[in-house]
N, C-alpha and C positions, 0 to 999 in steps of 0.2 A: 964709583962705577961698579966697583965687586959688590956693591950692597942694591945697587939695580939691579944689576945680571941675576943674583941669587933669588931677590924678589920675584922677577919675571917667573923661573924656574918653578920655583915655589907654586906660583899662580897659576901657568901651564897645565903642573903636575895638579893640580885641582882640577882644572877643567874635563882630565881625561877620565871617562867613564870607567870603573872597575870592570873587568871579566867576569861574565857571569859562571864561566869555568873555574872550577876551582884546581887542586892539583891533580896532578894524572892517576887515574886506578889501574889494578891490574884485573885482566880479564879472570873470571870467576870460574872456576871447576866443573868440567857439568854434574859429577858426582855433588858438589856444596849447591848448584843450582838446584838438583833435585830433592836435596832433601830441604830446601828452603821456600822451593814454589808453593802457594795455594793451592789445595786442592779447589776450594770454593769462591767466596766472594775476597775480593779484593782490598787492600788493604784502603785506598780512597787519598796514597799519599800523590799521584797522580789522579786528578779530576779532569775529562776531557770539557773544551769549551764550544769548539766550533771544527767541523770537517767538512773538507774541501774535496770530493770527490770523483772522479774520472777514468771510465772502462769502458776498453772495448769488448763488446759482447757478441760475436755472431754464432747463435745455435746452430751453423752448419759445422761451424768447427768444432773441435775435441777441448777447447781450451779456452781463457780467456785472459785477459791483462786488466791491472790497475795501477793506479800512482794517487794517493791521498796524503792529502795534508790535515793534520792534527794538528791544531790548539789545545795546549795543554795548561794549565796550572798544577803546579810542580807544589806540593805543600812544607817542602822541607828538602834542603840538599841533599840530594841523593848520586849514585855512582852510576844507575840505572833505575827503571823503572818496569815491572811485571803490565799485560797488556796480554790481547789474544790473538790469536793468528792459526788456524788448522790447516797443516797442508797447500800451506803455501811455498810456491817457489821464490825469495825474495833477493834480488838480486842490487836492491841499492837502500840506506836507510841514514838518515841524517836528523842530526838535532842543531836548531838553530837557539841561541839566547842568548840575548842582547847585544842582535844582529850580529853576529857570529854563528858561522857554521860548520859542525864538524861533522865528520863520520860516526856512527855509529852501528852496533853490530848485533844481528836478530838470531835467537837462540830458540826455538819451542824446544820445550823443558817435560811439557807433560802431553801426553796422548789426548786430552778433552781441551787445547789448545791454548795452553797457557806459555804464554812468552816474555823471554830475559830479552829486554831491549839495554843494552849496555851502553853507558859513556865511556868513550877514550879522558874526561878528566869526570871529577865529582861538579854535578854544575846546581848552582845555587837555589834556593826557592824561589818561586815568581814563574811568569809566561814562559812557556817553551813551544818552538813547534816541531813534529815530528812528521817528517817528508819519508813515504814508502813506498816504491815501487816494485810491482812482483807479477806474477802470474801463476796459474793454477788451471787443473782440470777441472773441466763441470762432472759434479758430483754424478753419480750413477746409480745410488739410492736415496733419491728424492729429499734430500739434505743438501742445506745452503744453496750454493746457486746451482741448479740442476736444469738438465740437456732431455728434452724426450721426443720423441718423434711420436707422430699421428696423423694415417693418413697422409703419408709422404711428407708431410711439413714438419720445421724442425720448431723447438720453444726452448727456450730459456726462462726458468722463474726462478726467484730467488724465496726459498724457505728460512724465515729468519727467526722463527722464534723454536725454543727457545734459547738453544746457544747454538745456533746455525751461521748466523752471521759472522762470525770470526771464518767463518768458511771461506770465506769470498772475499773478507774485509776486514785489513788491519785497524785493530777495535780494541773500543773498554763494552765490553759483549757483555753488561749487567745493566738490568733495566731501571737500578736507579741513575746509571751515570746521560742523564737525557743531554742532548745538545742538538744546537741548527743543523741540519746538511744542505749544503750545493752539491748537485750532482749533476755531472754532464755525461751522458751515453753517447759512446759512436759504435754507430749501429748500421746493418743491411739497410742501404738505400731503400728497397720496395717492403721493409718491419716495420712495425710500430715499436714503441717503445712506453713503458708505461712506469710511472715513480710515484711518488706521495704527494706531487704537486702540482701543478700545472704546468706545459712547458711554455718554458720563456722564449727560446728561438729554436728553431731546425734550420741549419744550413749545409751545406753541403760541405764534406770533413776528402778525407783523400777518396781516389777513385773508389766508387762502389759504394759510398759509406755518407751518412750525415752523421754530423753532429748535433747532439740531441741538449737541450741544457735545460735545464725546470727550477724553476723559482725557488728561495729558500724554502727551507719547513721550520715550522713551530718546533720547538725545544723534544727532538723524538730520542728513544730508547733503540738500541742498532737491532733489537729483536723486532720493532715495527715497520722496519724499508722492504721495499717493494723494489724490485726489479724484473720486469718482465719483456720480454723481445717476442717477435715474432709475426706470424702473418695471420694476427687475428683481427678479426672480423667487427667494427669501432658500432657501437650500436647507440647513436645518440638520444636521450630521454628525456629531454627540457630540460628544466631547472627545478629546484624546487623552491618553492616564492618565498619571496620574503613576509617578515612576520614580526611581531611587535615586542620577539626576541633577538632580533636577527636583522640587522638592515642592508643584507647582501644575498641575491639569489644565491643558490649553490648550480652548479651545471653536474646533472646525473647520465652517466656514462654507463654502459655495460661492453665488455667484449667475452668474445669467445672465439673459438678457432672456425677457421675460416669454412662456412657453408652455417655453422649452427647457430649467427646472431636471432634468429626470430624466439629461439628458444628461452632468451634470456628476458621474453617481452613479460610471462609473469612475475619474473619477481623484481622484473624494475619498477613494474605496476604498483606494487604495495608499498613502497620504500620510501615513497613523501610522508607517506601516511603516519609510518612507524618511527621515523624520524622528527614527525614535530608532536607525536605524542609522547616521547622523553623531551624532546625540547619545552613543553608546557608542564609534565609531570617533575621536572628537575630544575624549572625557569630560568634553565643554559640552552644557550644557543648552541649548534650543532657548532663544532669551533673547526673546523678543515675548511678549505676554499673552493672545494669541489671533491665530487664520491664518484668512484667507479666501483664497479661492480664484476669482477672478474672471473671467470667458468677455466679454471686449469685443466688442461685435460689431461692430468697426471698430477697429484695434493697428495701426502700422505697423512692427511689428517682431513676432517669435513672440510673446515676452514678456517682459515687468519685473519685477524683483525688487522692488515696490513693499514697503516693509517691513511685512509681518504683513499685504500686501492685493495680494497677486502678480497680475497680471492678466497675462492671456492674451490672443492672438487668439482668438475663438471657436472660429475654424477648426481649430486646434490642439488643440483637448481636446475638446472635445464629441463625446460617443462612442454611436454608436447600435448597434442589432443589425447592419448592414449594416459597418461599420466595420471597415479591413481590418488585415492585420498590420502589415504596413509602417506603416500609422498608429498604432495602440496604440504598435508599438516607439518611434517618433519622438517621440507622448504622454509615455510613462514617460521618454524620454532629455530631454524637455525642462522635465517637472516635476521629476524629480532637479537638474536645472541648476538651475532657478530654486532650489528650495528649500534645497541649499547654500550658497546668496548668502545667507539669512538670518544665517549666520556669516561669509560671506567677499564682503564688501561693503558688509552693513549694518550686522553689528555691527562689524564691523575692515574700514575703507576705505582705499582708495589716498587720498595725499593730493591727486593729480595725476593724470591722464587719461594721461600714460604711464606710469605703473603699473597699466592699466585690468590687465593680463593675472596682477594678484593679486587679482581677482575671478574678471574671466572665465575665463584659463587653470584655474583652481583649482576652477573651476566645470564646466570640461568635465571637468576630469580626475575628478574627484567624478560625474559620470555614470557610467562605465562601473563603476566602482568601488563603488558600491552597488549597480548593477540588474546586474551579476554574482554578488554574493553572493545578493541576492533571487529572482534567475532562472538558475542557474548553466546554463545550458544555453538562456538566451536569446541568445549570442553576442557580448552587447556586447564583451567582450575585444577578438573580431577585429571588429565595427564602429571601435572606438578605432583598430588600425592602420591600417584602411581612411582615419580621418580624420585620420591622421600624413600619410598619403601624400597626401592633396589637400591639406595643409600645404606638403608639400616641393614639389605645383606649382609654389603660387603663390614659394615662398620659393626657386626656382631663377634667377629674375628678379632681375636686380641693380640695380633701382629697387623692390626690394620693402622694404618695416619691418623693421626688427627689432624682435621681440615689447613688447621696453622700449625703446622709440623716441621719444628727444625731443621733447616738443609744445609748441612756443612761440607758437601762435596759436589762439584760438578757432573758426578756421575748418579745423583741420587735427584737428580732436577727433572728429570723427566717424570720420575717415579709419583711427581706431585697430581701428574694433570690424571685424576680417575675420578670414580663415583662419587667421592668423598668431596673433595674440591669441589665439583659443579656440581653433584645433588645431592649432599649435605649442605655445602654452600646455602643452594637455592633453598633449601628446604627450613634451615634456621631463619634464613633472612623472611621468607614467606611468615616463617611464625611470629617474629616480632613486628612484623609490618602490621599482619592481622592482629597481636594483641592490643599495640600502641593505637594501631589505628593509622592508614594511606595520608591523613590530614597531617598528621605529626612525623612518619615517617622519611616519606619522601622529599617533603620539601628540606629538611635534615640533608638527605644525599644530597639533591641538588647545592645547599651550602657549603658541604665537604668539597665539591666539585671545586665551587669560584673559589674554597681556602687554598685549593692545593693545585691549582692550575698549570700544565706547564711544567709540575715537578712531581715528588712522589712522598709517598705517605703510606706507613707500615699499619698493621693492625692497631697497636695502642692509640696512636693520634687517629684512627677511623674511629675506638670506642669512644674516644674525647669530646671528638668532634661531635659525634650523634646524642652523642650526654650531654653536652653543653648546647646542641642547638634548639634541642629538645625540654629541658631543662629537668629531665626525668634521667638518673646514671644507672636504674634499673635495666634501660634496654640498652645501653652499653656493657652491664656490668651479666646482663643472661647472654646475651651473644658470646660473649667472652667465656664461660663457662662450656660452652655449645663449641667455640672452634677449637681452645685449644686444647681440648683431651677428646682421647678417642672414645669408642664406646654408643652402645645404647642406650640412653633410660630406659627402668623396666618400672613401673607403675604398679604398685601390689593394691587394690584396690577394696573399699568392705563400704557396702551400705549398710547404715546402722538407722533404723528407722525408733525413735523415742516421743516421751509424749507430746514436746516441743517442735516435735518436728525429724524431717532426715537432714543424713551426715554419710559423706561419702570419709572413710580413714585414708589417705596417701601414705604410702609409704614408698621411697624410692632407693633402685639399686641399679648394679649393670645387669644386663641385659646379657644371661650366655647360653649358649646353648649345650645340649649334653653333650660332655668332651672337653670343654675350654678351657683352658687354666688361667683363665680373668682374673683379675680381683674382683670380688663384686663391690667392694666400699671403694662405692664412687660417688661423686656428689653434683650434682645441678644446678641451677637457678632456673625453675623450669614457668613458661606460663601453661595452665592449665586450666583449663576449660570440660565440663560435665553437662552432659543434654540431658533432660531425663524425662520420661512419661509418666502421665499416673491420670488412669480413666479419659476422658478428653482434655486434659490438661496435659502441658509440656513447659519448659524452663532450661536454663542455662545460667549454671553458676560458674565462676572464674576465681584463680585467686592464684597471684604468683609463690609457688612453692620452692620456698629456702633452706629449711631444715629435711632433717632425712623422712622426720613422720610427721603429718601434718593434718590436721582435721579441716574438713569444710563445709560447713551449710549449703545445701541445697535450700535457696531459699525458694519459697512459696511451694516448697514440696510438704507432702505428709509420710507418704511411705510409695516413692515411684513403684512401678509397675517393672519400668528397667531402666536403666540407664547407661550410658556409654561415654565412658572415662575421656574421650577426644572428641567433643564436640568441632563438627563441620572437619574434624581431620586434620586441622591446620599445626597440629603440634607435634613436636619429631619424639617422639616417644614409644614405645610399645603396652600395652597393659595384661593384669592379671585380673579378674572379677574371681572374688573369694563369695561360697556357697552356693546359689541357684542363680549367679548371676550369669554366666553363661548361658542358663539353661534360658533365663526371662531375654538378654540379647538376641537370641537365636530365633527366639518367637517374633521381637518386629522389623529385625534383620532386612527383608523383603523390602519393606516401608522407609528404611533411613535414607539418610540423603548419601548419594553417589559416595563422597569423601569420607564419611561414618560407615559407607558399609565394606568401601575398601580397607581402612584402618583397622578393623573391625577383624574383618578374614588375616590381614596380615598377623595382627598380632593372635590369634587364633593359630594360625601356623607356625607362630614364632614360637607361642605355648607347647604344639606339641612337639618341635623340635627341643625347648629345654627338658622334655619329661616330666610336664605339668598339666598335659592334656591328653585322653588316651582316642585313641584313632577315631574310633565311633563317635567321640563328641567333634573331632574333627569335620569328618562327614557331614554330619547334620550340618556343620556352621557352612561348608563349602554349596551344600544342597539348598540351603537359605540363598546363600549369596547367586546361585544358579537361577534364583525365581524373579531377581531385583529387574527393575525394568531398564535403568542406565546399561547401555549397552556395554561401559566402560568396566563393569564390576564384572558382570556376567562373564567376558573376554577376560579378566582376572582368575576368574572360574578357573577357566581353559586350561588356561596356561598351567594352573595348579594340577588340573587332572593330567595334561599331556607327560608333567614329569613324574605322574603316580606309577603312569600308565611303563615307564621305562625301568619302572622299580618290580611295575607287578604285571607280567604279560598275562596271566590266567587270569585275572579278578573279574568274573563276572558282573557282579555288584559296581565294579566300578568302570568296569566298558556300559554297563547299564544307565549310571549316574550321566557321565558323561556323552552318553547318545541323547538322553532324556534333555539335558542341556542345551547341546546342539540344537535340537528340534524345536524346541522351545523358543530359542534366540531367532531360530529362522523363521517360524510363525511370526512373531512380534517383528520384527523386521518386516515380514509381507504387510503384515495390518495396516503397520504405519508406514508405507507406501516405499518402502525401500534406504536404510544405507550403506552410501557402497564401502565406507572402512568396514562395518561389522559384516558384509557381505562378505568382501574378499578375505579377511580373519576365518570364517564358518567353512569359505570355501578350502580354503588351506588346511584347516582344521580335521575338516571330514575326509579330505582326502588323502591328507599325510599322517597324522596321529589314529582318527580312526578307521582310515584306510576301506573307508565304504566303497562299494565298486562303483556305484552309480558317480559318485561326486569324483570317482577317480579316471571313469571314463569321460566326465561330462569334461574336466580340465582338461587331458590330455586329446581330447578334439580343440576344444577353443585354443592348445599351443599350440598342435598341428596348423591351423588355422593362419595363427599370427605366423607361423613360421614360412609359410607360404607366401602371404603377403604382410608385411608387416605396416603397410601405409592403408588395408583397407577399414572400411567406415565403421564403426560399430565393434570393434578389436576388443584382444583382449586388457584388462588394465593391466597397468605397470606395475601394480602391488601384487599381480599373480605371475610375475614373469618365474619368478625362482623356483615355486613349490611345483606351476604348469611344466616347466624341462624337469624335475625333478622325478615327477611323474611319469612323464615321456620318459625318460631315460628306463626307469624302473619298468617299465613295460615292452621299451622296443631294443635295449640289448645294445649292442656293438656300432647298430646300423645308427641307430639314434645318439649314441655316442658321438660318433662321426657328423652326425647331419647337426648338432648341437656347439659342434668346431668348426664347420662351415660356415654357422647362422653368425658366430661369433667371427671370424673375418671377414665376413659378408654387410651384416648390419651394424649401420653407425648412428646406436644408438647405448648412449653412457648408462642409462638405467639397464638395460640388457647385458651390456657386458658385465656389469657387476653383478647379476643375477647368474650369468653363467656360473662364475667363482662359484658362488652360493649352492648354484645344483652340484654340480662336482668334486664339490667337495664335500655333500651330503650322500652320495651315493653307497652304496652298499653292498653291490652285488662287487665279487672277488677281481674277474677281470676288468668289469669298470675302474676301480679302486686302485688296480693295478697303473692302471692308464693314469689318473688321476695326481699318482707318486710322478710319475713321468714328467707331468707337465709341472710339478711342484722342485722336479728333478733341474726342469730346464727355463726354470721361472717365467716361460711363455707367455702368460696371462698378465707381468709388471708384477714389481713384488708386492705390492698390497694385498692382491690377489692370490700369491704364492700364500704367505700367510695364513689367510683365512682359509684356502683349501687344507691345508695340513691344520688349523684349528679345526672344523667341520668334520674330519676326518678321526681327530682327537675324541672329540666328543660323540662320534656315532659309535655305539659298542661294537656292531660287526667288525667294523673295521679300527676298529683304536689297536689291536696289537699288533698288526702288519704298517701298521702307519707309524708308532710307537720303535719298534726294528728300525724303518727305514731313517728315523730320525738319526738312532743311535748312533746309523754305521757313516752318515753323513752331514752330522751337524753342523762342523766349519761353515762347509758350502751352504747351508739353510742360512745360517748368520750374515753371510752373502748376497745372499739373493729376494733379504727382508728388505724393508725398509728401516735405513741405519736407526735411528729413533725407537724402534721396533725390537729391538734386541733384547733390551732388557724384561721386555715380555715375555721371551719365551719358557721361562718355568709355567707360565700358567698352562699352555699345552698339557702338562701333567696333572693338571686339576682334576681331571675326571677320573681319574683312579681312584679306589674308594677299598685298596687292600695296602698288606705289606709289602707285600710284591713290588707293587709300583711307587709305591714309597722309595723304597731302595733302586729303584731303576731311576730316579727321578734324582735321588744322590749323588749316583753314579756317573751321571749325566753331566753334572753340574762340579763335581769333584776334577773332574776330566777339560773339561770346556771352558766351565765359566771367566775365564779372564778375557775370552772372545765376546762375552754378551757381558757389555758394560754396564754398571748400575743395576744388575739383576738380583740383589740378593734380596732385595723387599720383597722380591714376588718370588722369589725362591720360599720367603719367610711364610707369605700366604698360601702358597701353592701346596706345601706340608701340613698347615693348618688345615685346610678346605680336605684335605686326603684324610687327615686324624680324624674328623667331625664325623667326614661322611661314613668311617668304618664305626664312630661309636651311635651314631645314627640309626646305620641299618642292625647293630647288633641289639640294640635295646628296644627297637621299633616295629624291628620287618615283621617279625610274628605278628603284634599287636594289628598292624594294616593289612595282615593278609586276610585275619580273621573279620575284620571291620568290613574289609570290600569284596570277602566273599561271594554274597549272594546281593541279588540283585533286590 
């Protein structure tokens, strides 16, 4: 019988499951927390699996509540587990494993919202879930989930990229950790409610309130949810049909706040369009269950690739009769952005914030690239060079990123999203598409899509993938060379004409300008491509450049006439022409193609900024580019004379140049029977830069005008709204100040109000100016606006050293009253200083302040650069262009 009993015992004591607890810990020090937490990415010993989500949101109140469940896999016994959380109030947190539930206890450790989730024992590897209950206020600088009023109505939208969501939502807030969400909103009875998926039920939750619940999501990144509430205005836009990628309509949605749904009718119009043109050029299906299309009326950025619930600034899309070209084009170029992210971001994400630029880059580069095929004669092509070449500005600085630029801090993650990322990005990937060729390329993308679906995938497995689908590791192995160092190529170029024929000599370096303390031994994988003339004959030789010097046959040439080292522009590079090659460029200049004659002037002015070009050959190449007939070059011109013109107030010669351009552009524009981008560009032009009185009275009647009535027929457009009050102000003083403040609580209209900022912050007259700090003082205008006024303000000379003061004596409060994301901008403010002076005011500044502006020291780093340049610039130059632009 005792050898039964013991048996039984025996037996029992098998059956009963182990504790997944192990023994008890003791709570951890916040001093040993701190110096243990992450600054950046997460260690991955907790992976999340699945979150269960639920909050009540009413944007009439100050506050809001959550309670979320985590699925965790736990990858090794731990005591606790790191996880994010900002500002949250959290009032209850439990860990369950292996159906057991304890307490446990939530610590934020770090100001960028890194949180100690502690166990009462050590609990073992395997599933765990983590139950959180909390609440928090809505944000009040357009971060995480944020509160804004408009027009008496209240909104709630959640801003979640890029580490916003820990705002609002206990979270693994890194976009490679992706997982499902259910999410239920209880929401104001007479709000919408808007998530990443369709909703599953609306019923009615306690008095006043439904409960909102929406179907699972596909495997999302906590930076891609949507959360939006409010009394906007549900604009339904069919489906977009099914197709022989895709055997499910999608249902296309737009809202906006409540009176402005008709506004969202253009750019719901193009969006089938652009959607099954990555759908056929990538042969993936759109993979969401439905697209909305959202008009915030308060975004601190253009817009988010929120998945299946993309939300915009209002300002951005909202398109009325009045609405100019320059904005439609900007519209299309930034909903093609966004809505490629639907594939390159949401459903295939970086796992890491320095691989942002296998979104972003991939996502500019996807702009020009369908609204070319859509609008073949809408220009994007040469807008994309246009936006290589303010790539290689900023990317001539040798404190600037490289595209895949190591991010080992949280605070350094914003620092990623600029030129370099989206137009370096777009601008490398444009060159290898064009060398490999759209047949070989893209369908490449498309199969990185179906490999990595659903999950994510760093730069190295992107170069893999496009080598191996490709079967070519050249165009994985030049890309690679292009993202991960920073830098320009600089192209030293020599036509060698012999009896066999000509030879262009390559030689390649960085790219620096006078002042820099670059390295120049840098090295490329560069493709390269030479156009060349000779009599009625023309050719195009290529050949990928691996070594530092490299010779290349122009074939079927004998001794060109000229030739131009970036054939069609498509290569991110700069060049030199060694002997009369500038002088024979400059000659067909007029003649090249659009892309050749921008690259052309770029690097032309890139030259005379290294102190390889002297002023007068400058001129010539700008007065060439002045006579081209693309509107697009010409307007390149401009832009070049308006900042000569700020360097050199007396230059007759080159108010000369510059009128003579004008006039010119505005002829050829009447001929060919009118367009209105280069129109309203000549008209802003003339009236602001060169300040002719006719072009200055004729605007400040058609603002008078609109201001009067702003709904009658025949108006002015919306791409003169900024420069027409600009004008107005500059002409009518105090009263037009005022009547400019009026118009601006008066008219609800989002392109206008953003145009205010713009004029106001360009003014220049002392008591204007004054005024201006005022409202910068009491962030009246929303902080985005605050912002740009004290940037505008920065950059106009009259006024930069009383704007400059006013910073000094009230910076905290400025850091306040930005948009939080926006902080670490602000050394660029001091960019325009171009002395010692400001140099050291700009120190001072940042010695004093900066642990208020988070992640600032990158642009602290540029901002000092850009000041060095500009002093060794004007020291080595100004004589040489005074003497150049003399005489007319």
């Amino acid at each position: 019988m005792r050898y039964l009993a013991a048996s039984l015992l025996l037996l029992l004591a098998a059956c009963v499951q182990p504790s997944a607890f192990g023994p008890q810990v003791r709570a951890v020090p916040m001093d040993d927390l701190r110096a243990a937490a992450p600054s950046g990415r997460l260690s991955g010993v907790a992976q999340p699996v699945a979150y269960r989500v639920e909050m009540t949101v009413d944007p009439r109140e100050a506050a809001f509540a959550g309670h979320v469940g985590i699925d965790v896999n736990l990858q090794t016994s731990a005591p606790g587990i790191w996880m994010h959380g900002a500002d949250l109030d959290v009032s209850s947190v439990t860990v369950t494993a292996g159906g057991e539930t304890r307490p446990a206890s939530w610590t934020e450790v770090d100001p960028t919202g890194v949180v100690w989730v502690g166990f009462p024992n050590r609990v073992h590897a395997g599933g765990i879930t983590l139950t959180i209950d909390y609440t928090a206020a809505f944000d009040a600088n357009l971060a995480g989930l944020f509160r804004v009023e408009e027009k008496g109505e209240a909104y709630a939208l959640a801003k979640s990229e890029s580490i916003q969501a820990r705002r609002f939502l206990p979270s693994f807030d890194e976009p490679g950790f992706k997982a499902p969400f259910d999410f239920t909103l209880i929401v104001p009875e007479d709000m919408l409610a808007i998530g990443n998926t369709p909703v599953a039920s609306r019923v009615p939750d306690k008095p006043g309130f439904d409960r909102v619940t929406f179907l699972r999501t596909r495997p999302l990144s906590t930076y891609l949810l949507s959360v939006a509430v409010g009394n906007f205005e549900k604009v339904p836009a069919g489906t977009i049909p099914v197709n022989a990628l895709r055997d499910w309509p999608v249902p296309l949605t737009g809202y906006a706040r409540a009176g402005k749904g008709e506004e969202l009718d253009a750019i719901l119009s193009i969006t089938p369009a652009i959607v099954e043109f990555f759908e056929e050029a990538l042969e993936q299906p759109y993979p969401y269950e439905k697209l909305d299309i959202i008009a915030a009326p308060q975004w601190p950025s253009g817009a988010t690739e929120l998945a299946a619930a993309i939300t915009y600034r209002e300002s951005r899309i909202l398109a009325n009769e009045t609405s100019g070209a320059l904005f439609l084009r900007s519209m299309k170029g930034v909903h093609a952005h966004e809505l490629s992210h639907m594939w390159f971001g949401d459903l295939v994400t970086p796992p890491w914030w320095d691989d942002l630029w296998l979104k972003e880059g991939i996502a500019s580069w996807a702009e020009p690239a369908v609204l070319s095929v859509l609008e073949p004669d809408g220009g994007y092509d040469i807008q994309a060079v246009a936006d290589a070449v303010a790539a290689m500005r900023l990317d001539s600085l040798s404190s600037a990123r490289a595209v895949a630029q190591p991010i080992t801090e949280n605070a350094d993650i914003r620092n990623a999203y600029d030129a370099i990322t989206y137009n370096k990005g777009q601008a490398v990937l444009g060159m290898v598409d064009a060398w490999f060729g759209p047949d070989q390329f893209r369908p490449a993308l498309g199969k990185y899509i179906a490999e990595y679906a659903d999950g994510a995938a760093d730069s190295e497995e992107f170069f893999r993938a496009i080598g191996r689908t490709t079967g070519n590791p050249d165009i994985g192995q030049s890309l690679k060379t292009f993202v991960t160092q920073n830098g320009v190529p600089l192209l030293e170029t020599d036509l060698q004409c012999t009896s066999i024929g000509a030879k262009v000599v390559l030689e390649q370096s960085r790219y620096r300008p006078l002042g820099s303390d670059a390295d120049p031994n840098r090295h490329w994988i560069v493709p390269v491509c030479v156009s060349w003339r000779e009599g009625d004959a023309s050719g195009r030789s290529c050949t990928l450049l691996k070594a530092r010097r490299q010779v290349m046959p122009l074939e079927g040439a004998t001794c060109p006439d000229a030739y131009h080292p970036n054939a069609n522009g498509t290569g991110y590079y700069r060049f030199n022409l060694a002997g009369d090659g500038w002088d024979k460029l400059i000659a067909v200049l007029p003649g090249l193609s659009a892309a050749e004659a921008l690259t052309a002037i770029d690097s032309a002015e890139a030259d005379f900024d290294a102190g390889e070009m002297d002023a007068a050959t400058l001129r010539r190449v700008l007065a060439a580019g002045a006579q081209h007939d693309d509107a697009a070059v010409a307007a390149a011109v401009l832009g070049i004379y308006a900042d000569l013109m700020e360097q050199l107030d007396d230059a007759a010669g080159l108010r000369a140049d510059a009128e003579a351009a004008s006039a010119r552009l505005r002829a050829q524009m009447m001929d060919q029977g009118g367009d209105p981008e280069l129109e309203a560009s000549l008209a802003e032009f003339d009236a602001t830069i060169l300040k002719q009185e006719a072009a200055r009275t004729d605007l400040s009647a058609k603002m008078d005008t609109w201001l009067t009535d702003p709904e009658a027929d025949g108006n002015l457009s919306s791409d003169l709204y900024a420069s027409g009050l600009l004008v107005l102000l500059d002409q009518g003083g105090q009263a037009a100040y005022d009547r400019v403040l009026t118009a601006y609580d008066e008219i609800d209209n989002p392109a206008f109000g953003q145009s205010v900022a713009r004029a106001l912050g360009s003014v220049t007259d002392p008591d204007q100016a004054a005024r201006t700090r005022g409202l910068i003082a009491s962030a009246a205008l929303g902080p985005r606006e605050t912002y740009t006024m004290a940037l505008l303000q920065m950059k106009t000379p009259e006024t930069r050293e009383a704007m400059w003061a006013y910073l000094e004596e009230n910076f905290p409060a400025f850091l306040k009253a930005i948009p939080a994301q926006w902080k670490r901008r602000t050394p660029r403010l001091a960019s325009y200083f171009c002395d010692t002076e400001g140099l050291d005011a700009l120190n001072a500044l940042f010695a004093e302040y900066g642990d208020l502006a988070e992640g600032h020291a990158r642009e602290l780093s540029l901002a000092r650069e850009q000041i060095h340049l500009c002093m060794a610039r004007k020291a080595a130059t100004e004589a040489d262009l005074e003497a150049a632009f003399a005489a007319p």
